[in-house]
VOKE-659715 format. One record per atom (N, C-alpha, C): residue in one letter; x, y, z. Coordinates in steps of 0.1 Angstrom, whole numbers, plus 2048, in hexadecimal, padded with zeros to 3 digits. Each point is the difference from the previous one (the first is absolute). Layout:
// VOKE-659715
AXYZ...
//
This chain:
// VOKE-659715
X8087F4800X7F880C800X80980C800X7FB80A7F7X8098127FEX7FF805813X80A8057FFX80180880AX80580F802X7FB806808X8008117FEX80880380DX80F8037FEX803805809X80080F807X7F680480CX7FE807806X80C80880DX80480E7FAX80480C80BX7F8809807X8007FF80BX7F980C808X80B80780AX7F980F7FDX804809807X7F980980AX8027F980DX7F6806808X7FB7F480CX80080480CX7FD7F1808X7F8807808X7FA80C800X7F880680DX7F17F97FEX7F680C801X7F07FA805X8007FA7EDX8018087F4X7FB7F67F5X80A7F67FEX80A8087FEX80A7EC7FFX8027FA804X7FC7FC80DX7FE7F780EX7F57F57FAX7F280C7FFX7F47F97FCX8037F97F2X8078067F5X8007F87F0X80A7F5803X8097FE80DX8057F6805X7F77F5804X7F980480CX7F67F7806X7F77FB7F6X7F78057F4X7F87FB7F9X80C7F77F2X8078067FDX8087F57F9X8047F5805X8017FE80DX8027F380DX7F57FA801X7F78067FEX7EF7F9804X7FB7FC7F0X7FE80C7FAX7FD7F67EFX8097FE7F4X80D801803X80A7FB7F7X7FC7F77F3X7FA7F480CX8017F57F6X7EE7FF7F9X7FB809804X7F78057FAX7FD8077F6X80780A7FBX8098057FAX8017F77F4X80C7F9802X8097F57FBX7F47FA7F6X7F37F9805X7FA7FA7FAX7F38087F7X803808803X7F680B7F9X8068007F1X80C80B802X8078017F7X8087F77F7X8027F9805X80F7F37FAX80E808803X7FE809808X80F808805X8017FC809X80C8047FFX8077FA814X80780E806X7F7809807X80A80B806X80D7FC808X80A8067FDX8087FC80AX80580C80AX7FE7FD80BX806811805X80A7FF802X80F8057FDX80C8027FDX80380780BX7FC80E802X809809806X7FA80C806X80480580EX7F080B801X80B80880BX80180F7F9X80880C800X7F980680EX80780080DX7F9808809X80D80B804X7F880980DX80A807805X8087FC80CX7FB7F7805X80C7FE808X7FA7F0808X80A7F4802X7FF7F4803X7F480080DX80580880AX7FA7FD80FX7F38127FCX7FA8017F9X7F5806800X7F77FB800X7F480680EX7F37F8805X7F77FC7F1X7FB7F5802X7F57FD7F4X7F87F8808X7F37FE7F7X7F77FB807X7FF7F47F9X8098007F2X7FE7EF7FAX80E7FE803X8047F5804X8107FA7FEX8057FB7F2X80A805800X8077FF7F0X8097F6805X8047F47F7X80E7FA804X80A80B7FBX80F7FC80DX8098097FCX8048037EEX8027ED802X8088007F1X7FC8007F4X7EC809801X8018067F5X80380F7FCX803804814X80180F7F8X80E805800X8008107F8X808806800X80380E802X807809800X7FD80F807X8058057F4X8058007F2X8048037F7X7F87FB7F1X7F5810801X7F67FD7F1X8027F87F5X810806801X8067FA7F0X8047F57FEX8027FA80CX8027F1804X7F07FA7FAX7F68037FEX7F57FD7FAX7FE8017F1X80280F7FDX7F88037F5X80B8017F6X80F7FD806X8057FB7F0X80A7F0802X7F97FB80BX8037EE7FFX7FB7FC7F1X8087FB7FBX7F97FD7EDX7F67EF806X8027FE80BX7F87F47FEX7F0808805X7FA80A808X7F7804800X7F980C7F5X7F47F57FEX7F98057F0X7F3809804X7FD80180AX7F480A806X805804807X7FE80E805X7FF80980DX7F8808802X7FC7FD80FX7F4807809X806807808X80080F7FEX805810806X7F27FF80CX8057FD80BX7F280180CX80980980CX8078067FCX80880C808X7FE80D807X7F48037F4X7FD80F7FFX80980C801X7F980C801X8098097FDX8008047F5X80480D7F9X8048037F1X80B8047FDX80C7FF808X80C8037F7X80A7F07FFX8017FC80CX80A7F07FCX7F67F97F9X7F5803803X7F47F47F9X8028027EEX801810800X7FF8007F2X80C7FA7F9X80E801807X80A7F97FDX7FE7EE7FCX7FA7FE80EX8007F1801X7F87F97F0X7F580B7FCX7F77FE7F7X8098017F2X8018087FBX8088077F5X80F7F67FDX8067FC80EX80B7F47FDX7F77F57FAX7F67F8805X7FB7F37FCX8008037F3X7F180C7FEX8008027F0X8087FE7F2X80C80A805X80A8007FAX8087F17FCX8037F980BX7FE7EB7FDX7FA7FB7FBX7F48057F8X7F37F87FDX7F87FB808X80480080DX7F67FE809X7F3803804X7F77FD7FEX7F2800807X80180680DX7F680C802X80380280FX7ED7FD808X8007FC806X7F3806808X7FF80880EX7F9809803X80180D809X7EF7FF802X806802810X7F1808805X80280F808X8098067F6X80380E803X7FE80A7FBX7F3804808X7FA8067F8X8048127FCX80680480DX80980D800X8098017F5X8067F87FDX80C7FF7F6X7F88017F3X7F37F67FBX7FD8017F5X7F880D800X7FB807805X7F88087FDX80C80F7FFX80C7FF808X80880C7FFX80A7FC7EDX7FF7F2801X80A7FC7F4X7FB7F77F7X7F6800803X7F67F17F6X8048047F1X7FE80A7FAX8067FE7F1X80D7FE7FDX809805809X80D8007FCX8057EC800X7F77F880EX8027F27FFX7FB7F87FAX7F38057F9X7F97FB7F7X8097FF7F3X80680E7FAX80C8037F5X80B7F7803X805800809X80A7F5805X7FD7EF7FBX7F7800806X7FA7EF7FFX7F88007EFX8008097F6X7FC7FE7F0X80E7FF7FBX80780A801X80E802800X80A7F07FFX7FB7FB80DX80E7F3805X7F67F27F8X7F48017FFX7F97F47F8X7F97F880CX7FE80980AX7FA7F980AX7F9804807X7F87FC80BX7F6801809X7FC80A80CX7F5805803X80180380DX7F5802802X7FA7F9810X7F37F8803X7FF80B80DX7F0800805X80280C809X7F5804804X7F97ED7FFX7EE800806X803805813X80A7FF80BX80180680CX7FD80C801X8048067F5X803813804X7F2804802X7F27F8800X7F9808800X7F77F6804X7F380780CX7F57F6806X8077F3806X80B802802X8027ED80BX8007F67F2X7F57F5807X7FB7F47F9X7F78027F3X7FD80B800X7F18067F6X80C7FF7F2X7FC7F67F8X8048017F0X7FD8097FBX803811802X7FA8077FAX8088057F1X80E7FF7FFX8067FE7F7X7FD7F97F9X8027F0803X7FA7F87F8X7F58037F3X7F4806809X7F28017FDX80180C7F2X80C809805X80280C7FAX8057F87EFX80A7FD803X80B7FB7F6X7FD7FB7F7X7F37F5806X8017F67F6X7ED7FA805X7FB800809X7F07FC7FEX7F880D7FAX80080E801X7FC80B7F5X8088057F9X80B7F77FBX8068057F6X7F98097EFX7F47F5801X7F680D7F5X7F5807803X80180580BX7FC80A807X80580F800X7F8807801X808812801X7F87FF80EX80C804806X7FA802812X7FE80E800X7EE802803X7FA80E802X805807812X8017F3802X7FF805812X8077F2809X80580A808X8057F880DX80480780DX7FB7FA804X7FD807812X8027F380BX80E7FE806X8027FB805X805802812X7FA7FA80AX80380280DX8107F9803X80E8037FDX80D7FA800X80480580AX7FD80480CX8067FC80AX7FA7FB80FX8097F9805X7F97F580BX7F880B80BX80E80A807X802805808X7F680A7FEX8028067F7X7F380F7FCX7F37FA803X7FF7F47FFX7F27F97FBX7FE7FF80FX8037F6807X7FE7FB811X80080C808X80880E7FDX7FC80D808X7F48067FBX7FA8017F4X7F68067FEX7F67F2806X7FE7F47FEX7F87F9804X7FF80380CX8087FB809X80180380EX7F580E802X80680B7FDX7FA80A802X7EE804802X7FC7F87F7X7F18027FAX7F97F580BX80A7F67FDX7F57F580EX805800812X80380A804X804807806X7FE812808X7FF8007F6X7FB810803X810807807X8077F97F9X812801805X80880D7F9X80A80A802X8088087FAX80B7FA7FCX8018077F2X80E7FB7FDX80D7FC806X80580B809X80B7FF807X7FF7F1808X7F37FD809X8007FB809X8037F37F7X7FA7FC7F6X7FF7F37FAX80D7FE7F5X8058087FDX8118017FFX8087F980BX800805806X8067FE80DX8017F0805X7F27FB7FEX7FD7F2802X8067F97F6X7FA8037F1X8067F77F5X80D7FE805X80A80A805X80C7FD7FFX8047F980FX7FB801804X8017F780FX8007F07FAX7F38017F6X7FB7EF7F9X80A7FA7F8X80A80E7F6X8097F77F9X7F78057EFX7F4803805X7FA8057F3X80580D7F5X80680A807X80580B801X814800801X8068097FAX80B7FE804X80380D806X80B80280AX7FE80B808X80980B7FEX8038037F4X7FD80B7F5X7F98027F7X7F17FF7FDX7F97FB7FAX7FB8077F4X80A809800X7FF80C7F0X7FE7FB7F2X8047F77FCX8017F87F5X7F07FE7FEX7FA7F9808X7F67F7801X7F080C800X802805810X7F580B7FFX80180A7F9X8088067F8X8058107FBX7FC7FB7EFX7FE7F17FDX8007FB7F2X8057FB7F7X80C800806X8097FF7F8X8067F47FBX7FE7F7808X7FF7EF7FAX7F37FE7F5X7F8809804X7F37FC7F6X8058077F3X80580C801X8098057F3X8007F27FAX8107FD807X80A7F67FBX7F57F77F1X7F57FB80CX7F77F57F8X7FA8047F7X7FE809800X7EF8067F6X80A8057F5X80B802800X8068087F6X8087F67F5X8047F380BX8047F27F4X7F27FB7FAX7F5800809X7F37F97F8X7FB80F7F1X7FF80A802X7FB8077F9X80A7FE7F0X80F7FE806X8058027F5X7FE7F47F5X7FE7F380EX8007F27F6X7F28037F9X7F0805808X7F98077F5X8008017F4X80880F7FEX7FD8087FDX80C7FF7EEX80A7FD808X80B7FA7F2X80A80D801X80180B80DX80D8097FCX80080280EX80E801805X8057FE809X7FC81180DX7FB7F980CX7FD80D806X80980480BX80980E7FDX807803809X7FC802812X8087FD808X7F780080DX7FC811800X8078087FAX7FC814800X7F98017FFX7F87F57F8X7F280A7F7X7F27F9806X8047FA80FX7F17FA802X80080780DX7F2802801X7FA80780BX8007FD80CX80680180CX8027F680FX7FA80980AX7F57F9803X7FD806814X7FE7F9805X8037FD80EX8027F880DX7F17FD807X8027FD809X7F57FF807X802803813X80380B803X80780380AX7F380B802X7FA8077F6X7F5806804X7F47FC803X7FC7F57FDX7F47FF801X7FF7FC80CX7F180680BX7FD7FC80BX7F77FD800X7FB7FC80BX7F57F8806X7F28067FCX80280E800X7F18067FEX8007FE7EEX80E7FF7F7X7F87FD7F3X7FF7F27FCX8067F780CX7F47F17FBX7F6801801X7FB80A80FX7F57FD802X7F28057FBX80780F7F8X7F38017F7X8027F97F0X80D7FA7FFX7FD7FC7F4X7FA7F3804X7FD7FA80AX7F87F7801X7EF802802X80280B802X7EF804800X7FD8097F2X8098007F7X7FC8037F2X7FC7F37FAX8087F7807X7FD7F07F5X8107FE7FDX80A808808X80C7F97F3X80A7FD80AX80F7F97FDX8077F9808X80E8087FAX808804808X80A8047FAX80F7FA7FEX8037FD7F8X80D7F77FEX80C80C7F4X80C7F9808X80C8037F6X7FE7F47F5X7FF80A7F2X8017FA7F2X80A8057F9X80B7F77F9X8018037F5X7FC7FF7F1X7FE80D7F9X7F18017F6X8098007F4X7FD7F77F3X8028047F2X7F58027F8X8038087FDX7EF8047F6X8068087F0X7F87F77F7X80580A7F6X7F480B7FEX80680D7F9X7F580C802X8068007F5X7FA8037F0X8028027F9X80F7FB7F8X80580A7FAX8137F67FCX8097FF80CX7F880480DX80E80180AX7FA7F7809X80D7FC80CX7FC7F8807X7FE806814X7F7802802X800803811X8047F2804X80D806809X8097F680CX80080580EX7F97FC80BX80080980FX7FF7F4805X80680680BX7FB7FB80EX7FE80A808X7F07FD80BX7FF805808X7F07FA809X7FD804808X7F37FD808X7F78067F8X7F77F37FEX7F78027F9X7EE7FD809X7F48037FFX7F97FD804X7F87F97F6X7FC7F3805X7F67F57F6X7F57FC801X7F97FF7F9X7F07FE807X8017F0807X7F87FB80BX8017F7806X7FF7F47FBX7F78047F5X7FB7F67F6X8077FC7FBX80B8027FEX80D7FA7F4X8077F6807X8067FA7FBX8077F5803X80D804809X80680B7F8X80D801807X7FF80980AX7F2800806X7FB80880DX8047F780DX7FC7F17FAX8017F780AX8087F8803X8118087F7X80D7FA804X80880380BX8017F7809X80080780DX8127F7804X80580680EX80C7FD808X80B8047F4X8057F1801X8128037F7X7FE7FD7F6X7F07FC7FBX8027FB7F1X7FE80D7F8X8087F97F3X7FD80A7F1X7F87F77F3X7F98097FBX7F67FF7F6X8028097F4X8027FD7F4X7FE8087F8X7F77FD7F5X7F980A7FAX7F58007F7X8018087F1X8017F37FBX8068017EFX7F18067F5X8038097F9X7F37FE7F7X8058017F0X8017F57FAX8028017EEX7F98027F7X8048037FBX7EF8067F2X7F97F37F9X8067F5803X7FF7F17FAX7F87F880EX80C7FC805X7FB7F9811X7F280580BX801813800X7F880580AX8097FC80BX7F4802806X80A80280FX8027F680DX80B800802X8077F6808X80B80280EX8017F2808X80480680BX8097F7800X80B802808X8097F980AX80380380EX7FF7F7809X7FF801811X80D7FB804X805804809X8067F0806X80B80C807X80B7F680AX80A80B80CX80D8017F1X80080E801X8088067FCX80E804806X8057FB80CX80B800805X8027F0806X80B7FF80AX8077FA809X8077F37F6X8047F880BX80B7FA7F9X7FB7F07F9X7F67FD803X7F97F57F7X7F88057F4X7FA80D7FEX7F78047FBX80F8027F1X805804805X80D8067F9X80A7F97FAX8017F2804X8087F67FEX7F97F97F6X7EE8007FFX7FB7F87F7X8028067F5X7FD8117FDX8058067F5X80D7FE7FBX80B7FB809X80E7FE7F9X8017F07FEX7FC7F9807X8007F27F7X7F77FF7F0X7F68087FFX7F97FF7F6X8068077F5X80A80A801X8088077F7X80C7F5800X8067FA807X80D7F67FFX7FB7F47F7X7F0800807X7FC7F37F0X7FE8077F3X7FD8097FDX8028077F6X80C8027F7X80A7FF806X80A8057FDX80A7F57FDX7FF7F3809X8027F2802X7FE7FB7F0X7F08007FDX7F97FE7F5X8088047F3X801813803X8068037EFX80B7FA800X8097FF80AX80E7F9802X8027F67F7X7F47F5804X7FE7F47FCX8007FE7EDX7F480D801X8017FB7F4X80380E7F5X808806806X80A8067F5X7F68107FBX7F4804809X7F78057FCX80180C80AX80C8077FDX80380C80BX7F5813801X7FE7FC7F3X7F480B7F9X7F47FC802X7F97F4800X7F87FE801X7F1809808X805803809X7F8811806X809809801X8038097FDX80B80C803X7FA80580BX80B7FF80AX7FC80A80EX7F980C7FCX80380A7F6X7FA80E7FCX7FE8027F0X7F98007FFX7FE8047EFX7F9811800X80A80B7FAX7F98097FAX7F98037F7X7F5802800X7F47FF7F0X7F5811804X80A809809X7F680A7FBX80680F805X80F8007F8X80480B802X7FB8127FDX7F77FC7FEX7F780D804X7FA80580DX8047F1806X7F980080DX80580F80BX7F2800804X80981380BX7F27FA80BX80880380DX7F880480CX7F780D800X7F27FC805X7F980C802X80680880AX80380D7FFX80780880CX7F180580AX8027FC80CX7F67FC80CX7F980C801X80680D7FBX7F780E7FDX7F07FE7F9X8027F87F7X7FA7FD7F5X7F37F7806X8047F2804X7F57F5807X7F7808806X7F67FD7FDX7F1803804X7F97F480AX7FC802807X7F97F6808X7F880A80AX7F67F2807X7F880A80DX80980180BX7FC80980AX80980080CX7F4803810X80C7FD806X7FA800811X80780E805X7F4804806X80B80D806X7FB802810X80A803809X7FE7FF80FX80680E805X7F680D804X804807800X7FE805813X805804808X80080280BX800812802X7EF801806X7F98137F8X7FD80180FX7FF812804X7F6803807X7F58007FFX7F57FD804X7F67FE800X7F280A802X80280C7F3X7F6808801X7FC8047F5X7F78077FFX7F98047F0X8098027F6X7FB7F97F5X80880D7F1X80B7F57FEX8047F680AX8127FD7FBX7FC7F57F3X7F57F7800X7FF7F97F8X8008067F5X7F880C801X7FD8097EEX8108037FFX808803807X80C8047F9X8077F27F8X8007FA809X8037F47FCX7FD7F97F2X7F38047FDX7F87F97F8X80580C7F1X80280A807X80580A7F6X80B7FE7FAX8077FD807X80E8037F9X8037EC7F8X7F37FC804X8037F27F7X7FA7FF7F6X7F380D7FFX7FC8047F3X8068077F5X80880B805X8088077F7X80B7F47F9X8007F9805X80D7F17FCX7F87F87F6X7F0802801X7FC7F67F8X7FA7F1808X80480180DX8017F3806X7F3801803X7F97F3801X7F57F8805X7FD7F980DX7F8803808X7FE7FF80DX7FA7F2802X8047F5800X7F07F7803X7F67FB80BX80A803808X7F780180CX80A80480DX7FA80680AX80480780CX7FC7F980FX80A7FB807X7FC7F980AX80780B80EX7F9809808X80580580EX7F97F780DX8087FA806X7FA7F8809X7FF80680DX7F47F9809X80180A80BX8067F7809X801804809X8087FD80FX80B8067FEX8078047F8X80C8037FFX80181180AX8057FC811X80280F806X80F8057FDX80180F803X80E807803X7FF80B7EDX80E805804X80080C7F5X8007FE7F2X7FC7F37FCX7FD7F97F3X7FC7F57FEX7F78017F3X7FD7F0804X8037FC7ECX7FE7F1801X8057F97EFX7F38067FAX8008027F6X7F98017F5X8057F77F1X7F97F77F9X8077FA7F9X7F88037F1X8067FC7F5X8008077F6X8007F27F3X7F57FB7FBX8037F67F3X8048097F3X8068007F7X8028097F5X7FB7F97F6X7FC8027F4X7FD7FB7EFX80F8007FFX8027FA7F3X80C7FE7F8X804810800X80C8007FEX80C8097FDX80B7FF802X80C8087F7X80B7FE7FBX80880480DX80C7F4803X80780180EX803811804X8058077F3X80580A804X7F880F804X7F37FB7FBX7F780A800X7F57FD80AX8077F480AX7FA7FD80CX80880A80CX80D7F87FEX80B804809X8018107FEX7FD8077F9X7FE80C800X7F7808807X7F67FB7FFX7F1806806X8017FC80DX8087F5806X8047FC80EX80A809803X8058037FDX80D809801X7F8811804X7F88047FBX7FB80A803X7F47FC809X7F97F9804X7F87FE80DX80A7FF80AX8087FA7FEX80B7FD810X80280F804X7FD8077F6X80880D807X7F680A805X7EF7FF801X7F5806803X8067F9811X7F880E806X806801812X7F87F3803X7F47FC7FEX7F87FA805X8057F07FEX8097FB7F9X8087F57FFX80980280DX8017F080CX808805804X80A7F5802X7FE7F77F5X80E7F67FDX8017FC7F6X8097FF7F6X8077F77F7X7F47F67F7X7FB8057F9X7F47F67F6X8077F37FBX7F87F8804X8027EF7FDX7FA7FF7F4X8088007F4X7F57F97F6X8047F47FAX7F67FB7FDX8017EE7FAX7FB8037F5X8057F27FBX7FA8027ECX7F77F0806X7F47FF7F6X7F97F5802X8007FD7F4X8047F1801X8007F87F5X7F67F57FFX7F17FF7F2X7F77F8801X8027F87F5X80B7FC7FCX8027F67F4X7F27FB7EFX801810803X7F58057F1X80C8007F7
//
């Protein structure tokens, strides 16, 4: 029987786990395919560093290149992370003809064309279902199950962490800070958690899926990022008495020849499916002009979720090995160099607005004023009572309009006396 000899680089939480599951279905594997993985060699940082899977000594080694230019190892799995050795680590295989597979997702999204060029360039591979949703084949699905598809939309919930603090919050009646604080007590949270709540991991994702989309490569510059550090307790709880659930999404939408790419907190009617994606899982929701519309669920992190995506890319890869079929899917195909990002001024959508007023005659008409001279549409007005002391919420649905000609008419109410904090506004997204 052929055999595929396997390098890894990396022995922490994923190359511990693509250890452990290669130990557990190896020979399962084996009989699937008619390959025989063999794992050769696995690149860590240092012998006596804590892990939670045990490596034997005498496969590893503390010198990458003791891996990725052994001429007897024919695959390599970059599970290192990071974007500057990684890109090294990456770029050396390539350059061997090496196949690489990565679930890094920082690296592809800061350098994904340049490794993509690399790996057309050397006549070879590079696999890279991890970098995005965990376990969720969403690559896969992209690549190659709507391949004759033009993807109109995608709105996906890609991060664990964002997802379990906004859940928490709503079944709870909890504040942000407080349920931060916890996630990261649980392990759910990491305890600089900037990446995660600020959006920026959902960047990372939304910006490899739109491009696999879309067919032209999307700089991380040109997509829109907001966190979720603002939203509080009082706007779950009226967006739960509007009917809607608020989650971090990242959105692809085509609007005419350009493509809207954001992330940010969105508000969803309850009714939707991806209302009812709750804790650490991620879901994302595909729509093709062929297919209609479609979902994928499942945990989008930790280290089994993560290890399935990289044995399913090592059989992949195993496969073209086998049989000489290195092109067979191209990690990236460009097919629409025309392609341009909608610039986020431009996106139109409805919005939430939470504005904190004194509470006496005339302030709504001003209010209402200066959203008319903008053009803007009011749809409905919720002032709740009980609210005592020198202000109370007043909240604000809007009709469609253009980001910039929102943020503007917000920009001049914040500054009427009778505002007397900082306007919260949310864009609501109803998947029309």
């Amino acid at each position: 029987m052929q055999q595929v000899n396997l390098g890894m680089i990396g022995g922490g939480t994923v190359g511990g786990g693509v250890f452990q599951a290669w130990r557990r279905n190896g020979s399962l594997l084996t009989s699937r395919l008619g390959v025989r993985i063999n794992l050769l060699k696995i690149a860590v940082k240092a012998f006596d560093e804590p892990r939670k899977v045990e490596i034997p000594e005498a496969l590893m080694t503390t010198d990458w290149r003791a891996v990725v230019e052994d001429p007897r190892v024919q695959l390599v799995a970059e599970l290192a992370g990071g974007t500057t050795v990684a890109r090294e680590m990456i770029l050396t295989a390539l350059r061997l003809g090496k196949p690489v597979v990565t679930a890094n997702k920082a690296l592809l999204s800061a350098h994904g064309e340049e490794l993509f060029e690399a790996a057309k360039r050397h006549q070879t591979n590079l696999y890279y279902e991890a970098s995005v949703a965990g376990g969720i084949p969403i690559i896969k699905a992209l690549r190659e199950g709507f391949v004759g598809n033009r993807i109109t939309h995608l709105y996906g919930i890609v991060n664990g962490t964002c997802n379990y603090i906004l859940s928490r919050m709503k079944a709870e009646g909890a504040d942000f800070a407080e349920v931060l604080r916890d996630a990261q007590v649980q392990g759910y949270a990491e305890a600089e958690p900037s990446l995660d709540v600020d959006g920026f991991d959902s960047m990372h994702k939304i910006g490899i899926l739109a491009s696999l989309a879309h067919g032209f490569w999307i700089q991380p510059g040109s997509i829109h990022v907001e966190g979720i550090r603002r939203i509080s307790r009082l706007d779950i709880q009226f967006a739960a008495q509007l009917g809607y659930t608020i989650k971090l999404l990242g959105i692809v939408k085509k609007t005419g020849p350009r493509i809207q790419v954001s992330v940010y907190p969105a508000l969803i009617p309850d009714t939707h499916v991806l209302a009812n994606v709750g804790g650490v899982f991620n879901a994302i929701f595909v729509r093709g002009d062929v297919v209609g519309d479609t979902l994928f669920y499942g945990r989008g992190a930790g280290q089994d979720a993560t290890a399935s995506a990289v044995l399913s890319d090592i059989a992949d890869a195993a496969l073209d090995l086998k049989f000489g079929t290195r092109h067979r899917i191209p990690p990236f195909v460009s097919h629409n160099p025309r392609g341009r990002v909608l610039p986020m001024a431009r996106a139109v959508c409805r919005y939430y607005i939470r504005l904190d007023v004194v509470d006496r005659p005339g302030v709504l008409a001003r209010i209402a004023a200066i959203l008319g001279r903008a053009r803007i549409g009011i749809s409905s007005v919720i002032q709740p009572e009980g609210h005592e002391g020198r202000s109370v919420p007043l909240i604000l649905m809007i009709h469609d309009a253009p980001n910039a000609v929102m943020t503007g008419a917000l920009s001049r109410i914040a500054k009427l006396s009778a505002i007397k904090a900082a306007p919260v506004l949310l864009r609501v997204e109803t998947f029309s």
